[in-house]
Wavefront OBJ file of the C-alpha trace (Angstrom):
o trace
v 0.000 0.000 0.000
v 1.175 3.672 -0.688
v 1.847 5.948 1.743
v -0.729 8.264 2.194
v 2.419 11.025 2.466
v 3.546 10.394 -0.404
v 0.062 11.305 -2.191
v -0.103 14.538 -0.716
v 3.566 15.078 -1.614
v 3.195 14.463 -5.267
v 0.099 16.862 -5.528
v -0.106 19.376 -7.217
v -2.479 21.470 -5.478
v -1.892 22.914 -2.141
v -2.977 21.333 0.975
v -2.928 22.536 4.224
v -4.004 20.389 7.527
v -5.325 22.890 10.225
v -6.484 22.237 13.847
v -9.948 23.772 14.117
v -9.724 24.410 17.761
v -5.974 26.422 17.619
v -6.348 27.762 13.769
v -3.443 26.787 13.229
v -1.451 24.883 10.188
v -0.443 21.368 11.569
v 0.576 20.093 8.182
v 1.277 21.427 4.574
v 2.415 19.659 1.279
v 5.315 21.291 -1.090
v 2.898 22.589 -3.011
v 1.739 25.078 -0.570
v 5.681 27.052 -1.085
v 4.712 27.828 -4.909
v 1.318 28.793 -4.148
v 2.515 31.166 -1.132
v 6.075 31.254 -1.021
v 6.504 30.145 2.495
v 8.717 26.350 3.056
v 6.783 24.235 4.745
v 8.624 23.871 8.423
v 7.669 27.700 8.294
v 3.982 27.157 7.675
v 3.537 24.274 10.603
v 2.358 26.155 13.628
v 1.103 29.650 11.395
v -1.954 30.875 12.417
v -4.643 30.124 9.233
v -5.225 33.907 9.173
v -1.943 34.985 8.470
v -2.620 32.958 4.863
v -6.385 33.683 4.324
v -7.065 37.532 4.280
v -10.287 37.128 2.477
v -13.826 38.199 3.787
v -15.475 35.378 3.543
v -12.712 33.425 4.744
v -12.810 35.617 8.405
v -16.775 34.832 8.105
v -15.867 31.136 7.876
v -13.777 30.614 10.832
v -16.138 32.667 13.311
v -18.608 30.122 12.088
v -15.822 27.200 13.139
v -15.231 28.885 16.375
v -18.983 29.141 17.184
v -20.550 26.422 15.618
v -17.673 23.612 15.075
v -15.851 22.990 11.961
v -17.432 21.775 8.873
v -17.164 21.707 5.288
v -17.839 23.347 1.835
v -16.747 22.635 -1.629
v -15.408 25.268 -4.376
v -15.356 28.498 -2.405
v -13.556 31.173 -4.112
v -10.991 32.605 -1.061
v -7.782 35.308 -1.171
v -4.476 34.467 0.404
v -1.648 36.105 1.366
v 1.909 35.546 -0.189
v 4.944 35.759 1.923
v 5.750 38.850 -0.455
v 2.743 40.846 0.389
v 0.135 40.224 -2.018
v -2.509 38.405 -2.932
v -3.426 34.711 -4.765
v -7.050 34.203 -6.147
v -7.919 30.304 -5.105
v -10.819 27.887 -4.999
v -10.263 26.110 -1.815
v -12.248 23.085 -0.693
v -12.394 21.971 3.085
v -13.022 18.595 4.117
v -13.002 17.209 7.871
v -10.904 14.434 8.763
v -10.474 12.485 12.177
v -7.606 11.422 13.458
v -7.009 9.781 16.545
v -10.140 11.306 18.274
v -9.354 14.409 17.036
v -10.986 16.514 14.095
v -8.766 18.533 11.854
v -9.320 20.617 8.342
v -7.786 19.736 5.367
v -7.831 22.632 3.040
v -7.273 22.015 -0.603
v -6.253 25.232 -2.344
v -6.230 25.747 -6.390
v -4.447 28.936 -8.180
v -7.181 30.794 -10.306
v -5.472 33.814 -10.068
v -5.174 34.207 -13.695
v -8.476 33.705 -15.005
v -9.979 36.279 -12.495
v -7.233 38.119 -14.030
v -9.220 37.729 -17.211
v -12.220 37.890 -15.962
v -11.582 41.218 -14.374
v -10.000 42.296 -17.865
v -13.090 41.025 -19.117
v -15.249 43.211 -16.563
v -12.853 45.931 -17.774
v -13.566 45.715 -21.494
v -17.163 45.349 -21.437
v -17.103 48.440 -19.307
v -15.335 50.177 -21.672
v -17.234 49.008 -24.496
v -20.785 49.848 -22.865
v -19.813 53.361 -22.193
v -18.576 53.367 -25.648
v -21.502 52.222 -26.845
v -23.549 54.425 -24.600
v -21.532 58.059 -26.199
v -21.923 57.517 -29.674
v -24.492 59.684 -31.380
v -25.478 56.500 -33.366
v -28.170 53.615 -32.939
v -26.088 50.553 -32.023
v -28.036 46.729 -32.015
v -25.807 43.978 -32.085
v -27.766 40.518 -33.385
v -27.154 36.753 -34.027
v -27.093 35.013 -36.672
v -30.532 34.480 -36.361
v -31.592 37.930 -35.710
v -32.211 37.126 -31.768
v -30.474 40.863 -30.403
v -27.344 40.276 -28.002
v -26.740 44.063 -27.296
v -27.697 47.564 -27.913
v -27.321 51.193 -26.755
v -29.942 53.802 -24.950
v -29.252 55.787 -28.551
v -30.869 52.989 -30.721
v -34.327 53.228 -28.496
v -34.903 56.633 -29.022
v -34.287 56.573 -32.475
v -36.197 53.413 -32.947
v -39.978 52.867 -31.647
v -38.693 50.107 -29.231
v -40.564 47.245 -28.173
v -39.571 46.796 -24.421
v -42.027 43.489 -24.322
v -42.381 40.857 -26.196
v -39.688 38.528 -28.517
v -36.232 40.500 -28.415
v -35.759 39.500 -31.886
v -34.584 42.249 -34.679
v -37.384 41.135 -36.796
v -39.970 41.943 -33.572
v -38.027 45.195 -33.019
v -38.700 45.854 -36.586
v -41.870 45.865 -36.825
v -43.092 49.796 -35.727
v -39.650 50.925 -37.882
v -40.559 50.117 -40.887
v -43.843 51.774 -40.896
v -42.062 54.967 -40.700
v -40.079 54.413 -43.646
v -41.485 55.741 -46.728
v -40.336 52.858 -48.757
v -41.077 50.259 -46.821
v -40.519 47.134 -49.477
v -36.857 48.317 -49.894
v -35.843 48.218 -46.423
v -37.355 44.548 -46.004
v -35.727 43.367 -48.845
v -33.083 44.846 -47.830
v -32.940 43.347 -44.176
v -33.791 40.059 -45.496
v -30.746 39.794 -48.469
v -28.245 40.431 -45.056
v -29.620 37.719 -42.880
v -29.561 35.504 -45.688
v -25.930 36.220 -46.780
v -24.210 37.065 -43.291
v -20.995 38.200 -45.392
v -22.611 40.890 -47.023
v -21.311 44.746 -45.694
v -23.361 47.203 -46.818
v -24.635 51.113 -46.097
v -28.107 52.585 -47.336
v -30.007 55.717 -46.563
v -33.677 55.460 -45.960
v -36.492 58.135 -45.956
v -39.024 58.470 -42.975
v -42.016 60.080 -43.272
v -41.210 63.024 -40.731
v -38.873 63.946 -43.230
v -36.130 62.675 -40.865
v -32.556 60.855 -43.887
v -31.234 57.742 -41.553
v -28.093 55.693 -43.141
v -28.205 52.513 -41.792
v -24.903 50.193 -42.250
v -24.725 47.036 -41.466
v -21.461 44.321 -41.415
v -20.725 41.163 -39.802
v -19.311 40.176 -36.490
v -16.999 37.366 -37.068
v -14.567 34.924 -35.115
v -12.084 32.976 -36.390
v -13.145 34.384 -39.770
v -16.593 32.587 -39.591
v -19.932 34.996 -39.189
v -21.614 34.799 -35.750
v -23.859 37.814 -35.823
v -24.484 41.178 -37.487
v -24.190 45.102 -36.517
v -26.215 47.634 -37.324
v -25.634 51.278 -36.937
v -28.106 53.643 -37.612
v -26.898 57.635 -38.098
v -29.425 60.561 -38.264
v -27.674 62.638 -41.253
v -31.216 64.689 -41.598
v -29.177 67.784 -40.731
v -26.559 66.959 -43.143
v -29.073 66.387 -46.049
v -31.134 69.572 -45.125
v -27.747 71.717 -44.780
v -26.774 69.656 -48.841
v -30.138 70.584 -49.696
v -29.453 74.674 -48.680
v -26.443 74.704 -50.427
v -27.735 72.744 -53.952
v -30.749 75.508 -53.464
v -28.081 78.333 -52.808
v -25.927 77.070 -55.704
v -28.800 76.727 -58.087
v -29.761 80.660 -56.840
v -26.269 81.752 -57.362
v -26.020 79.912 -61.109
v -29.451 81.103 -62.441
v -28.323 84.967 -61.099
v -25.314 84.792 -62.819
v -26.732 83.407 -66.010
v -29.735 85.979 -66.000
v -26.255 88.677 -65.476
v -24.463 87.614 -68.375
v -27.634 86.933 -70.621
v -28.897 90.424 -69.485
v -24.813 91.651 -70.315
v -25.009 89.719 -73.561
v -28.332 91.323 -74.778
v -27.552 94.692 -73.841
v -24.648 94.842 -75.504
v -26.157 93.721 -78.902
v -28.403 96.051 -78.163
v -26.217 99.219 -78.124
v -23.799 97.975 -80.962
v -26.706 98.597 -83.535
v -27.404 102.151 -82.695
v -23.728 102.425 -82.084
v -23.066 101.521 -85.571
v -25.009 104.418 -87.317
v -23.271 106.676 -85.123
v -19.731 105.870 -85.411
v -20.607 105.700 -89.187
v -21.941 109.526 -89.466
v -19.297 110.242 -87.227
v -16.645 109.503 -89.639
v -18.507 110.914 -92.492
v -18.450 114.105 -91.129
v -14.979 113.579 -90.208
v -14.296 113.049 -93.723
v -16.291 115.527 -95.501
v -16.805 117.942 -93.099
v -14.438 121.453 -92.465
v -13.199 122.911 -89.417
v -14.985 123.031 -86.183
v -17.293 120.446 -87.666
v -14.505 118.069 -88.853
v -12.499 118.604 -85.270
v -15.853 117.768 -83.361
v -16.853 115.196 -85.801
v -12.839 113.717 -84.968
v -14.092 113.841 -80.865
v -17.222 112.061 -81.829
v -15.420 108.973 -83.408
v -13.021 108.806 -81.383
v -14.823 108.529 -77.973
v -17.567 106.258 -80.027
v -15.105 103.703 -80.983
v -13.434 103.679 -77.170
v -17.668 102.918 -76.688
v -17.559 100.348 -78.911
v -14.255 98.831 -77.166
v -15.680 98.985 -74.059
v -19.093 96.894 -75.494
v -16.418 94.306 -77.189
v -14.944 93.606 -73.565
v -18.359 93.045 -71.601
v -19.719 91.007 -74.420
v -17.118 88.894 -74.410
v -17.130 88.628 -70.539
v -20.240 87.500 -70.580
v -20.129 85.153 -73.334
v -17.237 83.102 -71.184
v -19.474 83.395 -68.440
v -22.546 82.143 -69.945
v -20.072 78.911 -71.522
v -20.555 80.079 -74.760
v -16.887 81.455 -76.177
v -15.367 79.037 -78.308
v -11.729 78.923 -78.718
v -9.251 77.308 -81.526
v -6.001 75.910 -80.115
v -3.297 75.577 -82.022
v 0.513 75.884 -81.849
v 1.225 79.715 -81.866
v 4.419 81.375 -82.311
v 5.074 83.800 -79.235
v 7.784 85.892 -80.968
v 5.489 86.773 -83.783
v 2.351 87.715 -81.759
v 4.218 89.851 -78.856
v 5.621 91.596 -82.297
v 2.395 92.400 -83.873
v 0.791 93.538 -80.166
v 3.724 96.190 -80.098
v 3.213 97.554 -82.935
v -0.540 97.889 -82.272
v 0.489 99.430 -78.890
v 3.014 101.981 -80.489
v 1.171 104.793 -80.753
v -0.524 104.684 -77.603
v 3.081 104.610 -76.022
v 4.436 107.339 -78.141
v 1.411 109.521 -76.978
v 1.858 108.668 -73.197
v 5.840 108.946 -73.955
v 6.389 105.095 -72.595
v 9.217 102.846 -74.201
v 8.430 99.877 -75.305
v 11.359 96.622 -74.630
v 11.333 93.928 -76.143
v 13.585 90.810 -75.319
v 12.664 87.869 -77.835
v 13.065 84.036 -76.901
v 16.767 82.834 -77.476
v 15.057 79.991 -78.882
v 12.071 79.127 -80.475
v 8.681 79.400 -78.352
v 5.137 77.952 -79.439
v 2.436 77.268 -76.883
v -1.043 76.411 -77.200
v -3.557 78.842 -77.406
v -6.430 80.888 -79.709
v -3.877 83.359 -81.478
v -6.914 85.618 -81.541
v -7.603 85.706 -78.321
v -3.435 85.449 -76.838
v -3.019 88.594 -78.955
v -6.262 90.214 -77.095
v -5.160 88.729 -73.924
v -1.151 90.698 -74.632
v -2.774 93.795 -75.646
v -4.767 94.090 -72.536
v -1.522 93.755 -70.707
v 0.432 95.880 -72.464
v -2.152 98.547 -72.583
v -2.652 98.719 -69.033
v 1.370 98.633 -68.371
v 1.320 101.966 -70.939
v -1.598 103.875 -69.573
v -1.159 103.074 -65.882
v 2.937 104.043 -66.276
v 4.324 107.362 -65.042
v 5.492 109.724 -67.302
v 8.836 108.739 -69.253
v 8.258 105.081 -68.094
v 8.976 102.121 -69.929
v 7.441 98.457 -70.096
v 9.370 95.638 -71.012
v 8.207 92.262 -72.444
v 10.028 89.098 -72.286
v 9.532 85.319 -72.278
v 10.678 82.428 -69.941
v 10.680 78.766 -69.932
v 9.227 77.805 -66.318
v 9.936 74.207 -64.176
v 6.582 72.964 -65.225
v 7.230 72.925 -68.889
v 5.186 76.299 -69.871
v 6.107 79.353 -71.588
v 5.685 82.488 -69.515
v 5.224 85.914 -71.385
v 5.713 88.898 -68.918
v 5.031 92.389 -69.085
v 6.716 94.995 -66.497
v 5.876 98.362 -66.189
v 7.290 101.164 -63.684
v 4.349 102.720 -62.772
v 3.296 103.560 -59.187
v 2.446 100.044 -58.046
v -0.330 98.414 -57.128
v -0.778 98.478 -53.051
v -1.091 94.227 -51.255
v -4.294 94.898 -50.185
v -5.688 95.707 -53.766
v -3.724 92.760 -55.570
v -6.738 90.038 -54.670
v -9.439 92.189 -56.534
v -7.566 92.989 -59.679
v -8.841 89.829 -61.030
v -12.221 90.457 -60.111
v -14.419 92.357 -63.241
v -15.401 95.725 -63.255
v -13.065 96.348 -60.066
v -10.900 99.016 -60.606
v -8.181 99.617 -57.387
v -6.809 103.198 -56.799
v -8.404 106.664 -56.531
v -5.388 108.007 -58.413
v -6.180 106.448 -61.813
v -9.766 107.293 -62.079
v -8.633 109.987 -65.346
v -7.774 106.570 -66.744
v -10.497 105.266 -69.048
v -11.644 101.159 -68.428
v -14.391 99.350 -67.131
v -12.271 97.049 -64.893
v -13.032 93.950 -67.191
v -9.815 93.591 -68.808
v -7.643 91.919 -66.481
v -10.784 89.531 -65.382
v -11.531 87.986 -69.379
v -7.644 87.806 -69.462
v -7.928 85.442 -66.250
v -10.833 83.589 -67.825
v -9.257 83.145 -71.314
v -5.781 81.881 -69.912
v -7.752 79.545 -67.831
v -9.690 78.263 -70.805
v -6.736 77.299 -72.964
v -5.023 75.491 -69.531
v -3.188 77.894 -68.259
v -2.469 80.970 -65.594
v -2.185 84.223 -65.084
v -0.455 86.311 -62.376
v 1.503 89.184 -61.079
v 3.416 91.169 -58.448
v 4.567 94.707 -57.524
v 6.266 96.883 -55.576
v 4.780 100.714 -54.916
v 6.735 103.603 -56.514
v 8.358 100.542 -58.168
v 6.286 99.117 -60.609
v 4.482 96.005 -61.375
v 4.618 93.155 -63.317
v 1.978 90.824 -65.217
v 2.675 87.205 -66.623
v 0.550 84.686 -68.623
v 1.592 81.227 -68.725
v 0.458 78.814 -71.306
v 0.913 75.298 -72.107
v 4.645 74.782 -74.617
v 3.596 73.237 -78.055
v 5.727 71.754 -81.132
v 6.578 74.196 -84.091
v 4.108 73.480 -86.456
v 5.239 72.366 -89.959
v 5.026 75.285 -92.450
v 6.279 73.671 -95.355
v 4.354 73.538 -98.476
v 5.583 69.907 -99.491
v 4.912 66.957 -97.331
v 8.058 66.183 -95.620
v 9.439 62.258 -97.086
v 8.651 59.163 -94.893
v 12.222 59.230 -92.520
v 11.632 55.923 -90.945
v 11.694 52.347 -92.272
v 9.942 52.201 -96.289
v 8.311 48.500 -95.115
v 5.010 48.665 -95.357
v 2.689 49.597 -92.685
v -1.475 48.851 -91.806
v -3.456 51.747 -90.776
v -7.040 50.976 -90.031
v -9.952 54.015 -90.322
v -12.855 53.850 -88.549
v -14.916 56.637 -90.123
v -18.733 56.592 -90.806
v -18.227 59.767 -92.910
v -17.553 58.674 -96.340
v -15.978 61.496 -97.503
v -13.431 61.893 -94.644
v -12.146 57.800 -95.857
v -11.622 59.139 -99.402
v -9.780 61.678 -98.303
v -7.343 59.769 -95.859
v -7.128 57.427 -98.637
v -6.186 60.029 -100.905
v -3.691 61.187 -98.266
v -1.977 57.855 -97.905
v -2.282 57.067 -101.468
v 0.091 59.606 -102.756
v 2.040 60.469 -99.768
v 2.788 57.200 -97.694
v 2.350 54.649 -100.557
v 3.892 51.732 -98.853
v 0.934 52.388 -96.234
v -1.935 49.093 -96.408
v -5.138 51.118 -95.407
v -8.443 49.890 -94.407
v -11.607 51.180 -93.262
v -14.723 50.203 -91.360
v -18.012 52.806 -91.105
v -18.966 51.405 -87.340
v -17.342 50.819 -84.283
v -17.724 46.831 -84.053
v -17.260 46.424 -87.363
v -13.566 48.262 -86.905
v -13.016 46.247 -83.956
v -13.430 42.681 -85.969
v -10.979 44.123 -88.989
v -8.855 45.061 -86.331
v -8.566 41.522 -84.390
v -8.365 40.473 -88.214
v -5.721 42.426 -89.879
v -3.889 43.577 -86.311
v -3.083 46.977 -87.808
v 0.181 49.145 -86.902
v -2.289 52.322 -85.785
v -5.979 52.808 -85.719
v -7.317 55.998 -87.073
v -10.499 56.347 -84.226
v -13.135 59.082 -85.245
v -14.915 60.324 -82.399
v -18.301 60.311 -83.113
v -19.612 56.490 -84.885
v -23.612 55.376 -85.318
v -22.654 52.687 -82.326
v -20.606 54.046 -79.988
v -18.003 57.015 -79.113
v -14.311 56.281 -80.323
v -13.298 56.262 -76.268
v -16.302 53.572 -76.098
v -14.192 51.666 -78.915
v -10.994 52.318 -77.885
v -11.655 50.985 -74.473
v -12.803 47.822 -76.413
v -9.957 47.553 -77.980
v -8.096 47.350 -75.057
v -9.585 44.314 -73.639
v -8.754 42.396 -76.675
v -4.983 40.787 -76.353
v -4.438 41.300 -79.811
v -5.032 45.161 -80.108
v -4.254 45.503 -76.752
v -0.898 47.449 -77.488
v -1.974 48.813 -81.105
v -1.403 52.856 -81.014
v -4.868 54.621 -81.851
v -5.209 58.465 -82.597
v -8.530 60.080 -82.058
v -10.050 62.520 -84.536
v -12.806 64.867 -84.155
v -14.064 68.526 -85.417
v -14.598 68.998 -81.156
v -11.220 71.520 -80.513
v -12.934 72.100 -76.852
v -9.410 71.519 -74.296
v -11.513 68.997 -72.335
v -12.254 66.661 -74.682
v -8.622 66.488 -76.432
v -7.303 66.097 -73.095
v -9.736 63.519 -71.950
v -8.793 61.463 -74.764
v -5.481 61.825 -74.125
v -6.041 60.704 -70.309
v -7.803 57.267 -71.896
v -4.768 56.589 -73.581
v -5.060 57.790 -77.585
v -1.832 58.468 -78.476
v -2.278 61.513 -80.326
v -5.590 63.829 -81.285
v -6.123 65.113 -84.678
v -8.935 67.727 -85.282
v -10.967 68.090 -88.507
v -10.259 69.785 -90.856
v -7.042 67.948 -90.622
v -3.682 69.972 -92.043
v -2.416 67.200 -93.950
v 1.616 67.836 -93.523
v 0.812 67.925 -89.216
v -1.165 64.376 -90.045
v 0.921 62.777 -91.534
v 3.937 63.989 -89.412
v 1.928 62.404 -86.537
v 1.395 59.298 -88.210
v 4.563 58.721 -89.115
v 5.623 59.638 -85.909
v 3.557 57.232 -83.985
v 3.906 54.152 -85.906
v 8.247 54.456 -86.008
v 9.062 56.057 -82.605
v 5.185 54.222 -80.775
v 6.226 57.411 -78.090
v 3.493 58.258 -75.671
v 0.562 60.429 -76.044
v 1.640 63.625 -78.252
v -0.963 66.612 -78.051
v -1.332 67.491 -81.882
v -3.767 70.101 -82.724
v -4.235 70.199 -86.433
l 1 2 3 4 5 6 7 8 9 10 11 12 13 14 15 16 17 18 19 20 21 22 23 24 25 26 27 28 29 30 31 32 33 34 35 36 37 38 39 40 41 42 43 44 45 46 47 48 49 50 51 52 53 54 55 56 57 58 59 60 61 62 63 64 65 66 67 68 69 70 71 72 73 74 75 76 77 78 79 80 81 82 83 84 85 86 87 88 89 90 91 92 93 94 95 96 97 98 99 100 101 102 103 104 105 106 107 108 109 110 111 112 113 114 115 116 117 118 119 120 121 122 123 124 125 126 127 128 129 130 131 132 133 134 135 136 137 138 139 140 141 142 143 144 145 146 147 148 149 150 151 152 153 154 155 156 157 158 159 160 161 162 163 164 165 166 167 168 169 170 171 172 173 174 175 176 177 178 179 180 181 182 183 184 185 186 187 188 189 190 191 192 193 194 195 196 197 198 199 200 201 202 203 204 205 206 207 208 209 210 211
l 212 213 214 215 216 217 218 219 220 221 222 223 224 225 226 227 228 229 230 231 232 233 234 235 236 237 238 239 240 241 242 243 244 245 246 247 248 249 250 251 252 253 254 255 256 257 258 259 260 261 262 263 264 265 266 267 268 269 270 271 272 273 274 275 276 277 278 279 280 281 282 283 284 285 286 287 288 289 290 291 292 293 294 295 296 297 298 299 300 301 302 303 304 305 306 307 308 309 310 311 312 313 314 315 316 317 318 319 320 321 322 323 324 325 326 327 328 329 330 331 332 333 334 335 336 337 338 339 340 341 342 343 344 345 346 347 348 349 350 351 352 353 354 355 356 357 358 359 360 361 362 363 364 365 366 367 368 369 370 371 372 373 374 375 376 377 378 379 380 381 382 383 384 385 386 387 388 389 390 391 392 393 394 395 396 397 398 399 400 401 402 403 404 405 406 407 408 409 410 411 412 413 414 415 416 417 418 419 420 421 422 423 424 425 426 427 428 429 430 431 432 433 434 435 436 437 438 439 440 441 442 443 444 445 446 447 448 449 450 451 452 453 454 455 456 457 458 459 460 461 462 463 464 465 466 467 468 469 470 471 472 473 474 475 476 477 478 479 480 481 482 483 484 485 486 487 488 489 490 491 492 493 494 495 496 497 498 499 500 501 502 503 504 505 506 507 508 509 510 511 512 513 514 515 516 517 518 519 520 521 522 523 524 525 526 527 528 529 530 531 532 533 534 535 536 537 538 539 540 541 542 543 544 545 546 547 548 549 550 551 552 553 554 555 556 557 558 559 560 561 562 563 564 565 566 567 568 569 570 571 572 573 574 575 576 577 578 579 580 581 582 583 584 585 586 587 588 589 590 591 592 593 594 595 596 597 598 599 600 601 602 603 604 605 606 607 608 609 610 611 612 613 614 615 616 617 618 619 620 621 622 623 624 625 626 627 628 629
C-alpha cells in the first residue's frame, strides 16, 4: 500500500491540515511554497489567518469557532503571499479524524489568472458599454438568427422600441418600418443580409417626418466565420437639409449669374446697332466735313469707338461666363504675336511717352492657345502697363521657360504700383483699385476675361509689384511643337516597309480623303476602313493593324467607347490609336489623351501635321503627343 504522504507530496495542489480548535497549520504539502512562497517547516504552527485575508474566509472561521468545523466545496478565497500580495484560489475543506481528534484539510487551487481575465473582461465590457452608450449612433448587435445580443440607450430613441415581447430584430422591426417611406426596400433589404451574413453594406432610408437615416450594417466574425451582425443607424437629416441649402443656394447663385451675363449679352447687342449708325456719321463728317465740324466730328469717333471697345470687352465677358466662347487651339508662335501687339500698342506709347522693350526668346517658343484671343489677352496687358505708367516710363516684355514645362510671357511696367491689399481684386471684373487712376479710361473687365481666357486654354495668369516701383503681369500657357510650315509633305524618314493603318470613319468622304492622303504620300501604307465601331473592332482583331485611325463620333458608340474595347482584346491591346474629331474644346482632347489615344487630330485635318503624326507614332510608338491640327 502507498503511503498516504507520499500522495499529498506528489500533488499538485496545495494542501494545508489545520487544527480547528488552535487555527493553526499542523501540516502542509510542497505545493503550498509555490502557491505562497513560504517552506513548509515555516507554515507548521502559522496561524490560518496569516494565509487567508479574504472576507469570507474571516466569516468562515467565526462560524468554526462558534458552531464547530465543517465543510464546503469550491469556495472562491484570497491568500496572502509571503511577499505581500494576494493569490485568487478555490479552496475546498473537508473534515478528517484522526485519533479522536478533528482537523481541516484545506485544498487550495491557483485561479489567479483567469480572475485576471475575468476582471480584464469586466474591464472591457465596461469600456465598451460606455462606448456604446456616447456615440451619437443607434447601435443593435444581433445573431445570426436575428435574436439581439446588445444595444445602446441611442438605438431606443431613435427606434420605436418594443420593451415586451420577442427581443428579436425582426420583432423590433416591426413599428420601424412603418415609418419608412419605402417600406418594401428596407425589407428586402434586411432580409438579403440575414440571408448572406458576409454581405457589408450602407443605405439611406427616408421616414415620413422627413427625418434621412443611413443605416450600415457588417458582420461580427470569429475565427473568420460569421456569428452575428451590426447595425448602426446615423441621423444625417441635418446633413441632407444643410446639402439641400447649399444645392438651393448654388442653383440661386447659377441662375443669377446666367440671368447677369444673358442680361450683359443682350444689352450689348443692343447698343452695338445704334452704335453703328453713329460711329458711321461720325466719320462721315470727319471726312467731308471742315473745321470746327470736322475737329468735333474727330471727338465724336473717337470717344464712339473707345464705346464700342468697351461693349467688345463686356460682351465677351459675358459670353465666357454664360459657356458660350469658343476657342481654336493651335501651336502659336510667341515671338510673332508679342511683335504684332507692339506695334498695335506703339502709338498709344508714343502719346503717353512710354518705351516699349522687347527681349525675344533665345530659342524658339510655341504654346497652345487661340492666337486671336493670346493677342487680345497681350494687348490688354500691355495697354494697361502703358496707360497706368508714369510719365517717361517704360514696359518691357520678355519670355521664360518655367519648371513645369510652360512658356511664360511677362510684361513689367514702372508705374506707381499696385498696393497688397488691392492685388486680390484685380482679377475680379469691373473692379478698378486706386483713386489716383480714375482719369484713366476702363471698365475694370480687362484683367478679369484675361484670367478667364488663360484659364480656358489650360493655363495661368499672375503678377506682383512693388509701390513707386512698378508692377509686373505674366501669362503662362501650355509649350507646343513648331508646327510644320512647309508647303511639301516632308518624305517618310523611318523604315519604307510597309505599314497597316485601319480608319474607322462613318463619314464617307473623310475615308476618301485619308485614302487620298496615304495614297500619294505614304504609298507603302496598307489602309483599311470600317463605317462602325464593331465592325472596326473585328478588322482590327483580323488584320492587327500598326495604328488605328479612331473618329470620335460612330452610329454605335463614341471612339473612347471603342478604344476601351480595344483594349480588352490581347491582340489590339498594345496597337497605337489616334482620335479625330471637329470637337477643338481643351476637355475633350485632353480627356482622350487621359484614356490613352496616343495623339488627337482635329478636322479639318492639315495634312503635312497628319501625316507627321502618323509617321511619328507608328516608327518612334512614343506616348501620347498633343497634336492640334
Amino acid at each position: 500500500m502507498i503511503p498516504t504522504h507520499l500522495l499529498s507530496d506528489f500533488c499538485a495542489t496545495a494542501i494545508l491540515v489545520v487544527d480547528p480548535t488552535t487555527e493553526t497549520i499542523v501540516a502542509a504539502n510542497p505545493a503550498c511554497e509555490s502557491l505562497l512562497g513560504y517552506r513548509q517547516s515555516q507554515l507548521i504552527g502559522m496561524p490560518i489567518s496569516t494565509i487567508e485575508v479574504g472576507l469570507q474566509d474571516v466569516f468562515f472561521w467565526e462560524d468554526v469557532r462558534s458552531a464547530g468545523a465543517q465543510e464546503i466545496s469550491q469556495v472562491e478565497s484570497e491568500y496572502r503571499h509571503q511577499n505581500g500580495h494576494f493569490v485568487y484560489v478555490n479552496k475546498t475543506v473537508r473534515l478528517v479524524k484522526q485519533d479522536a481528534q478533528t482537523l481541516c484539510v484545506i485544498s487550495a487551487h491557483d485561479i489567479s489568472a483567469s480572475k485576471r481575465l475575468e476582471d480584464e473582461s469586466a474591464r472591457t465590457s465596461a469600456l465598451l458599454a460606455a462606448t456604446l452608450e456616447s456615440t451619437i449612433d443607434g447601435i443593435l448587435v444581433t445573431n445570426l438568427d436575428g435574436h439581439i445580443i446588445n444595444y445602446n440607450h441611442r438605438m431606443t430613441t431613435m427606434w420605436p422600441w418594443r420593451h415586451e415581447g420577442e427581443q428579436t430584430f425582426h420583432h423590433q422591426l416591426a413599428d420601424f418600418k412603418d415609418l419608412l417611406e419605402d417600406r418594401a426596400s428596407f425589407e428586402r433589404w434586411v432580409t438579403a443580409l440575414f440571408h448572406d451574413p458576409y454581405i457589408d453594406e450602407q443605405k439611406t432610408f427616408t421616414l415620413r417626418d422627413g427625418k434621412v437615416f443611413e443605416v450600415s450594417s457588417c458582420p461580427l466574425q470569429y475565427r473568420d466565420a460569421p456569428i452575428g451582425r451590426l447595425f448602426c443607424i446615423h441621423d444625417i437629416s441635418a446633413l441632407k437639409a444643410s446639402e439641400a441649402a447649399l444645392r438651393e443656394a448654388r442653383d440661386q447663385a447659377q441662375q443669377a449669374n446666367k440671368a447677369k451675363s444673358d442680361f450683359l449679352a443682350h444689352m450689348s447687342h443692343e447698343l452695338r446697332t445704334p452704335l453703328n449708325a453713329i460711329l458711321g456719321f461720325a466719320q462721315v463728317i470727319e471726312a467731308d466735313g471742315q473745321g470746327d465740324n470736322q475737329i468735333l466730328g474727330g471727338y465724336i469717333h473717337k470717344a464712339g469707338q473707345h464705346l464700342l471697345d468697351l461693349i467688345n470687352e463686356v460682351l465677351d465677358l459675358a459670353s465666357i461666363e454664360a459657356g458660350k466662347l469658343a476657342l481654336r487651339l493651335e501651336s502659336v508662335d510667341v515671338s510673332a504675336c508679342i511683335h504684332d501687339c507692339v506695334e498695335l500698342t506703339q502709338v498709344l506709347a508714343k502719346e503717353k511717352g512710354i518705351a516699349l522693350h522687347l527681349s525675344p526668346p533665345t530659342i524658339p517658343c510655341f504654346i497652345w492657345a487661340d492666337a486671336r484671343r493670346l493677342k487680345q489677352m497681350l494687348l490688354n496687358l500691355i495697354s494697361n502697363a502703358i496707360k497706368y505708367n508714369r510719365a517717361d516710363g517704360s514696359v518691357s516684355i520678355s519670355t521664360q521657360r518655367v519648371p513645369n514645362g510652360s512658356w511664360r510671357i511677362k510684361v513689367e511696367d514702372t508705374g506707381l504700383g499696385i498696393a497688397e491689399a488691392d492685388q486680390q481684386r484685380l482679377f475680379t471684373a469691373f473692379n478698378r483699385v486706386g483713386n489716383s487712376q480714375t482719369s484713366v479710361e476702363g471698365t475694370g473687365i480687362g484683367l478679369a476675361f484675361t484670367k478667364k481666357l488663360a484659364q480656358m486654354m489650360q493655363g495661368t495668369v499672375g503678377m506682383s509689384s512693388e509701390l513707386a516701383v512698378g508692377s509686373c503681369f505674366w501669362i503662362e500657357l501650355p509649350a507646343a511643337v513648331a508646327p510644320d510650315l512647309s508647303p511639301n509633305i516632308v518624305p517618310i524618314a523611318q523604315d519604307e516597309s510597309s505599314r497597316t493603318v485601319l480608319y474607322i470613319e462613318d463619314d464617307l468622304l473623310s475615308q476618301k480623303l485619308m485614302q487620298n492622303i496615304l495614297a500619294k504620300q505614304r504609298p507603302n501604307y496598307h489602309f483599311f476602313t470600317a463605317q462602325t465601331g464593331q465592325e472596326g473592332i473585328a478588322l482590327a482583331m483580323q488584320i492587327a493593324p500598326d495604328l488605328i485611325l479612331l473618329d470620335q463620333q460612330l452610329p454605335d458608340a463614341t471612339g473612347s467607347m471603342i478604344f476601351e474595347q480595344l483594349q480588352q482584346h490581347e491582340r489590339t491591346r498594345h496597337t497605337p490609336c489616334i482620335a479625330l474629331s471637329g470637337n477643338t474644346l481643351p476637355e475633350q482632347i485632353n480627356d482622350a489623351l487621359r484614356l490613352g489615344f496616343s495623339a488627337y487630330l482635329s478636322k479639318p485635318l492639315q495634312i503635312s501635321q497628319a501625316l507627321l503624326t502618323i509617321d511619328q507614332i507608328i516608327s518612334q510608338k512614343r506616348d501620347a503627343i498633343y497634336s492640334k491640327v
